[in-house]
C-alpha positions in Angstrom: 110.3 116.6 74.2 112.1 119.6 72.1 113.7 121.6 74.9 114.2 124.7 73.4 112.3 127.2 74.3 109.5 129.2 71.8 108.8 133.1 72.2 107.2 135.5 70.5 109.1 139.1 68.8 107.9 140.8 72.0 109.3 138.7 74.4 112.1 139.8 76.9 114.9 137.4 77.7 116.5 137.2 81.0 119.8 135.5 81.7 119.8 133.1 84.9 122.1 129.9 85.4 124.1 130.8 82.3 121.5 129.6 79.8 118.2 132.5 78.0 115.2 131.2 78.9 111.5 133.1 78.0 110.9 135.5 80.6 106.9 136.4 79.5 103.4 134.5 79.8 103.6 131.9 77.2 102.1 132.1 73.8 98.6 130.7 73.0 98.8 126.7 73.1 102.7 126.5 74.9 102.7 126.0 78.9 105.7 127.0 80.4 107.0 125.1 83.5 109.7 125.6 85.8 111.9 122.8 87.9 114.7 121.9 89.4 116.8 118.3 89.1 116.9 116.7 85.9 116.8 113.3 86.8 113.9 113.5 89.0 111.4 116.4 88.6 112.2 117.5 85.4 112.4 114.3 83.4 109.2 113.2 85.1 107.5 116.3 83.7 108.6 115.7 80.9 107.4 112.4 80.7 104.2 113.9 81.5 103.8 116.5 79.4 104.8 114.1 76.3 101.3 112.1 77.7 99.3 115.4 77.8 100.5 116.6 74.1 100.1 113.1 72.7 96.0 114.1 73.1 96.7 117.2 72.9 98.3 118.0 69.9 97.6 121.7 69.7 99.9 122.2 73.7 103.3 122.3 74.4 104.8 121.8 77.3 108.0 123.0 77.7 109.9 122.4 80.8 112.7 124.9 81.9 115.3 123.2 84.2 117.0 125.4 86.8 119.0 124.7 89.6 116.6 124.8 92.7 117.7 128.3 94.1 117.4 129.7 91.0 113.4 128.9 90.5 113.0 130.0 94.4 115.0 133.6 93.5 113.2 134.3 89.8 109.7 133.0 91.4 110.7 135.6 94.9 111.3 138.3 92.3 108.6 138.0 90.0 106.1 138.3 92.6 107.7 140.6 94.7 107.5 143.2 91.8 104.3 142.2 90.4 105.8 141.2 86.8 103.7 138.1 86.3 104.6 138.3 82.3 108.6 137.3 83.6 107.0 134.4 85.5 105.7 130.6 84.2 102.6 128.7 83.6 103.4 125.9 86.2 106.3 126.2 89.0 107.5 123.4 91.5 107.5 124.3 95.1 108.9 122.9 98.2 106.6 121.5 100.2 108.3 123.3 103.5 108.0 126.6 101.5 104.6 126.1 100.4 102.4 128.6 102.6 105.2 131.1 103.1 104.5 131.3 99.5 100.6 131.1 99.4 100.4 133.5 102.5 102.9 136.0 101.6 101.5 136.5 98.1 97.9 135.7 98.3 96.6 135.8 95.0 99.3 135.1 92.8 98.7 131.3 92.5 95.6 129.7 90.8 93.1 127.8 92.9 92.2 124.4 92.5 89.1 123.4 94.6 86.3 122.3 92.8 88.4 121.6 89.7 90.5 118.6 91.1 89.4 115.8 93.6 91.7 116.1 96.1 90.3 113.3 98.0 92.1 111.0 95.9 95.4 112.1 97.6 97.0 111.9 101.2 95.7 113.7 103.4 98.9 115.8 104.4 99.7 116.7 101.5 96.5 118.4 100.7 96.9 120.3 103.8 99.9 121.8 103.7 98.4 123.8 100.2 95.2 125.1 102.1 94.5 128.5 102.8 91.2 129.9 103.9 89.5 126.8 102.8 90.9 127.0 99.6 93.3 124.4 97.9 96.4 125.4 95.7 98.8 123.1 93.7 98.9 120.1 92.3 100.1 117.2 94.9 103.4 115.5 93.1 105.9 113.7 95.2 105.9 112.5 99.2 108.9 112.1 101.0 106.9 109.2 103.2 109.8 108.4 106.0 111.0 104.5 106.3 113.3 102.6 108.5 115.9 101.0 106.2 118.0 98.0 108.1 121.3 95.7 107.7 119.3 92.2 108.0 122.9 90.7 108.3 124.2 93.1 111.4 120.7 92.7 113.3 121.0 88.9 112.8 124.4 89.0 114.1 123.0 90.6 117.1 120.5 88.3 117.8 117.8 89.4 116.3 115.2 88.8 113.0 113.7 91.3 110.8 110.5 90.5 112.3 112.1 92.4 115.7 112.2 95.7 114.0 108.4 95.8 113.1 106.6 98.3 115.0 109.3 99.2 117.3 109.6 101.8 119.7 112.5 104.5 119.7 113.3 103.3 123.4 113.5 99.9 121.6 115.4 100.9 118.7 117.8 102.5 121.2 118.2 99.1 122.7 118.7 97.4 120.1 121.3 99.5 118.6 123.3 98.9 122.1 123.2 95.4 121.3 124.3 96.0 117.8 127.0 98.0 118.2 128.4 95.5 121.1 128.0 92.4 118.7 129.1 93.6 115.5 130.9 97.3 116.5 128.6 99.0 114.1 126.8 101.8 115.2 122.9 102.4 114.4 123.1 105.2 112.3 124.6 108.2 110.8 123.3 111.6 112.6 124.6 114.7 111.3 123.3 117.2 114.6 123.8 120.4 112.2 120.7 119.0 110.3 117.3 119.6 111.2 116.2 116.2 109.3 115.5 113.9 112.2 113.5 116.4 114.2 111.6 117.0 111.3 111.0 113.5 110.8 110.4 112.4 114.6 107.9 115.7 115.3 105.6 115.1 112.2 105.3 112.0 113.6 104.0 112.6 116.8 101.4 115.4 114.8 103.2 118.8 115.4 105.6 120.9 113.6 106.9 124.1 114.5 103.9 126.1 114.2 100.2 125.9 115.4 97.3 125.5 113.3 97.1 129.6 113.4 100.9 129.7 111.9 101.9 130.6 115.8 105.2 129.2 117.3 104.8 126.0 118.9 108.1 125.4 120.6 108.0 125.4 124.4 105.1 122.7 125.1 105.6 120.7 121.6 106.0 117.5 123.3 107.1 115.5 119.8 109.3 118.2 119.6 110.8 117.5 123.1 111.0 114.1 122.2 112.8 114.4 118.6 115.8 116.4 120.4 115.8 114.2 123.4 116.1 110.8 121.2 118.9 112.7 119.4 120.8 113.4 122.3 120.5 110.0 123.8 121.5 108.2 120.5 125.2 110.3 120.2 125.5 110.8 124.1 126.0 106.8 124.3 127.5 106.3 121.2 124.5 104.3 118.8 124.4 106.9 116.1 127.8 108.0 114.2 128.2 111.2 114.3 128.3 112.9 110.3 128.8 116.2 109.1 126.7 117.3 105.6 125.2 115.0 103.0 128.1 113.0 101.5 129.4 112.2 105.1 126.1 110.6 105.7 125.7 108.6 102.2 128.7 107.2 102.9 127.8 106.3 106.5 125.8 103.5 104.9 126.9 102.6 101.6 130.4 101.8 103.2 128.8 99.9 105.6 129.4 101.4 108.8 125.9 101.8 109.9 123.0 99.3 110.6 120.4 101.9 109.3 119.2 104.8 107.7 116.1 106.0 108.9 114.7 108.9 106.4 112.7 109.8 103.4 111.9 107.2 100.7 113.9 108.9 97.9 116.7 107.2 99.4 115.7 104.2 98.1 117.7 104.1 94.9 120.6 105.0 96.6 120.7 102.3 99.0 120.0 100.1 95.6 122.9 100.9 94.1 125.1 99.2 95.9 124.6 96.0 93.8 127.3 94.4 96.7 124.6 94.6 99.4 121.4 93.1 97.9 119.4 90.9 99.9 121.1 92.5 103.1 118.5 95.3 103.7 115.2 95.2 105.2 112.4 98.1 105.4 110.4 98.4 108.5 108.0 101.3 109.7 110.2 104.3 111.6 110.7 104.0 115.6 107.4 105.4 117.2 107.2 107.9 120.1 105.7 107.0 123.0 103.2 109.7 122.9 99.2 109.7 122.7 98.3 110.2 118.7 102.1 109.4 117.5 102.1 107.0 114.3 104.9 105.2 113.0 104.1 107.3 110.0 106.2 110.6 108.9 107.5 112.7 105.9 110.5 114.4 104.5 111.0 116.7 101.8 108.1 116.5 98.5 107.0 119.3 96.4 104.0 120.1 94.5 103.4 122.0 91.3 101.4 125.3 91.3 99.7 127.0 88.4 100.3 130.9 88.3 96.9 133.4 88.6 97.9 135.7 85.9 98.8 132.8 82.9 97.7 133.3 79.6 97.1 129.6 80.1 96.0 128.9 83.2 92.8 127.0 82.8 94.8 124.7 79.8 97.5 124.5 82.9 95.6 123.2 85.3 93.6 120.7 82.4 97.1 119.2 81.8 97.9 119.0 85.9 94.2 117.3 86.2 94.7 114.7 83.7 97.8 113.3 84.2 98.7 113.6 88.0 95.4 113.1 89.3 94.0 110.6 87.0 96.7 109.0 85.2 97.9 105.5 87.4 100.4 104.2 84.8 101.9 107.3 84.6 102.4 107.0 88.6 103.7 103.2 87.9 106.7 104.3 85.2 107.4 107.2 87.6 107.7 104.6 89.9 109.7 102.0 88.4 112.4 104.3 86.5 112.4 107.2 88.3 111.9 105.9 92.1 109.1 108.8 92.4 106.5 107.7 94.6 103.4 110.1 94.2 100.8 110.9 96.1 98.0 109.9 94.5 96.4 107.3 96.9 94.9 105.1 93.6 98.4 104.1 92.7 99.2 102.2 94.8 97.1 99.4 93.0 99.2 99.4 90.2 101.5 96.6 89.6 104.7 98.6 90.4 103.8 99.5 93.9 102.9 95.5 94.2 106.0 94.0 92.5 108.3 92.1 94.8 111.6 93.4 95.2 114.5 91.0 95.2 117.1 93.9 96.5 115.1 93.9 99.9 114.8 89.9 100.0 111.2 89.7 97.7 109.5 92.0 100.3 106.4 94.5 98.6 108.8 97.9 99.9 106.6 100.2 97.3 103.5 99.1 98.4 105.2 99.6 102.6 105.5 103.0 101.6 102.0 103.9 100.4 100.2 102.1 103.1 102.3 104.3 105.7 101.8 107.7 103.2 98.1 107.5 103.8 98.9 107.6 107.8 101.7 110.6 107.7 100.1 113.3 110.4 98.9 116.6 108.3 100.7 119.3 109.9 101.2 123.0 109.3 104.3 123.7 107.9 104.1 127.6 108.2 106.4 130.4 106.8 109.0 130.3 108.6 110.4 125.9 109.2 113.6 127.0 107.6 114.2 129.9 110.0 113.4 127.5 113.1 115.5 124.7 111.7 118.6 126.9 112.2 117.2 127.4 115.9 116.6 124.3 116.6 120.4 122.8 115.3 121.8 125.5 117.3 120.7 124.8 120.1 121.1 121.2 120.3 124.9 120.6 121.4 123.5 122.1 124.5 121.2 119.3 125.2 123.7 117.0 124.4 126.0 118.6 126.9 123.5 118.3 129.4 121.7 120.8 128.9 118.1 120.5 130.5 115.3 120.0 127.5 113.4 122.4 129.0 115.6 125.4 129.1 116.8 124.5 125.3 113.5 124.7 124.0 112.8 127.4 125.6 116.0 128.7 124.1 115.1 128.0 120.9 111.6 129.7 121.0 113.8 133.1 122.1 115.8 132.5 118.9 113.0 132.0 116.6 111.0 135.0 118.0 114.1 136.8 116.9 115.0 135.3 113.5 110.8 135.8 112.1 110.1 139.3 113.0 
């Protein structure tokens, strides 16, 4: 698809990332979309839009690739000061951002209800776009969590792949002290300045940060008890390797010196390209708390894509969301195969990508793992403020891991919060 950009006489240019982009409502026919990463969202918009136009001559879809702090800042601005001819048609949004944008702005993004059947799609992902009984967005990606395994250091410890089906984390705890004693290797990489694993483990048991009500939920979150407590216990004695920011923790596992990764399933293709290791990884469900109503189910990371109230072409916007991401199942399946996108559109998963065999992970069905454990992630609410408790929550930690007792940290990191979201 041409990406240059169409606009009329009248239109006003704005300068962000270096590059002019159309700051009004599109013209008549053209819907404007904003994203970030052009290997993953934007290229698979793209792809979609080329579907939509190919039956519908008459549109254009012309996707604006910005760096992801830059759509965040220009959408923040836009709405802020009420100049909805600077913003798009169709914007991407962060799942973890999703109400603070819905709730802070109410009005500014297009319904859907009653125009899109959101039945057909996980459950959590539906919720975390609902206000007031009303549901925003269009659902696009999961991060669906997964428990990624050295076959060859587990077997070396004594045990087979079958052993890390269904496990507990007191059990994967054990069998990382076995792992690390048999082959030196330690469990996995855990960088303690992100907020990823408790993310992960919490969702999991069916809380987040917030209540139902967009309260704090901190002091008698017992998942949330839990995720910090398994963290500490894993780097007190030594299991996981202790990382520091995203590259540290790649190279954890590519190089080897971990036995797992245990994250979101957009991980996948990095794990896969370390053509060296193939056959050597397994994928099992993640560790499961030992709590009433925990799953072995969780998510990290997604986004959905939202149509904008005031566009010029809002009902054609949310026609062209409609037929492709809520209807079209080969479109999921090339997503799939090329792009390592796995949607959340529950009818997918009967396409033949998400059934193939994968001969990287020893012939096992790893695409169709992952939507069978989507359809079981726990909807939680995600609130306005996860970003602001994050940074509570990792600064808070060490003390645990000193010694801290659990109960005193979380209660230190409800005091923080309270401060930081006023």
């Amino acid at each position: 698809m041409q990406k240059t950009l169409r606009w009329k006489a009248a239109t006003s240019l704005a300068l962000v990332g270096g590059s002019l982009f159309a700051a009004s409502a599109a013209m008549a026919g053209e819907i404007i979309v904003w994203c970030w990463d052009p290997n993953f969202n934007v290229a698979i918009m793209k792809e979609a839009g080329a579907l939509y136009t190919a039956k519908h001559p008459g549109t254009t879809i012309n996707v604006v690739d910005f760096a992801k702090t830059d759509v965040e800042q220009k959408l923040q601005t836009g709405l802020a000061s009420g100049a909805s001819d600077t913003l798009p048609d169709v914007v991407l949004i962060e799942d973890y951002g999703a109400q603070k944008y819905l709730q802070s702005f109410p009005g500014a993004f297009a319904p859907m209800s009653g125009k899109v059947d959101y039945s057909g799609f996980a459950p959590y992902k539906v919720s975390l776009m609902t206000v007031d009984g009303k549901v925003y967005g269009m659902p696009f990606d999961a991060g669906v969590t997964g428990f990624y395994y050295r076959k060859d250091y587990i077997e070396q410890a004594g045990f087979k792949p079958e052993d890390m089906q269904n496990i507990s984390w007191d059990r994967f705890i054990e069998i990382g002290k076995q792992v690390l004693a048999k082959t030196g290797k330690r469990m996995l990489a855990l960088d303690a300045n992100d907020g990823g694993m408790t993310r992960i483990i919490m969702q999991s048991g069916g809380t987040w940060y917030f209540n139902k009500d967009g309260t704090l939920n901190i002091e008698n979150n017992a998942p949330l008890k839990a995720a910090l407590e398994i963290q500490a216990k894993l780097l007190k004695e030594g299991i996981a390797k202790p990382t520091s920011g995203w590259t540290d923790g790649v190279n954890a596992f590519t190089s080897g010196d971990v036995a797992s990764v245990v994250t979101g399933v957009w991980i996948t293709g990095t794990i896969k390209a370390q053509k060296d290791q193939a056959g050597k990884w397994g994928v099992a469900p993640i560790p499961k708390l030992d709590l009433k109503g925990a799953v072995a189910s969780s998510n990290l990371g997604g986004s959905s894509w939202y149509v904008l109230e005031n566009s010029k072409e809002k009902d054609e916007a949310i026609d062209f969301l409609n037929e492709i991401y809520a209807k079209n199942i080969d479109f999921y399946q090339k997503i799939l195969t090329e792009r390592g996108a796995v949607g959340t559109l529950m009818a997918a998963r009967t396409g033949a990508a998400y059934n193939a065999l994968d001969a990287y992970f020893g012939g096992e069905k790893v695409w169709q793992s992952f939507s069978d454990w989507l359809a079981k992630v726990p909807a939680v609410n995600y609130g306005v403020f996860t970003n602001e408790v994050d940074t509570a929550v990792t600064a808070n930690l060490p003390a645990l891991i000193n010694g801290a007792p659990a109960d005193d940290v979380l209660k230190a990191i409800a005091e923080q919060a309270k401060g930081q979201i006023q």
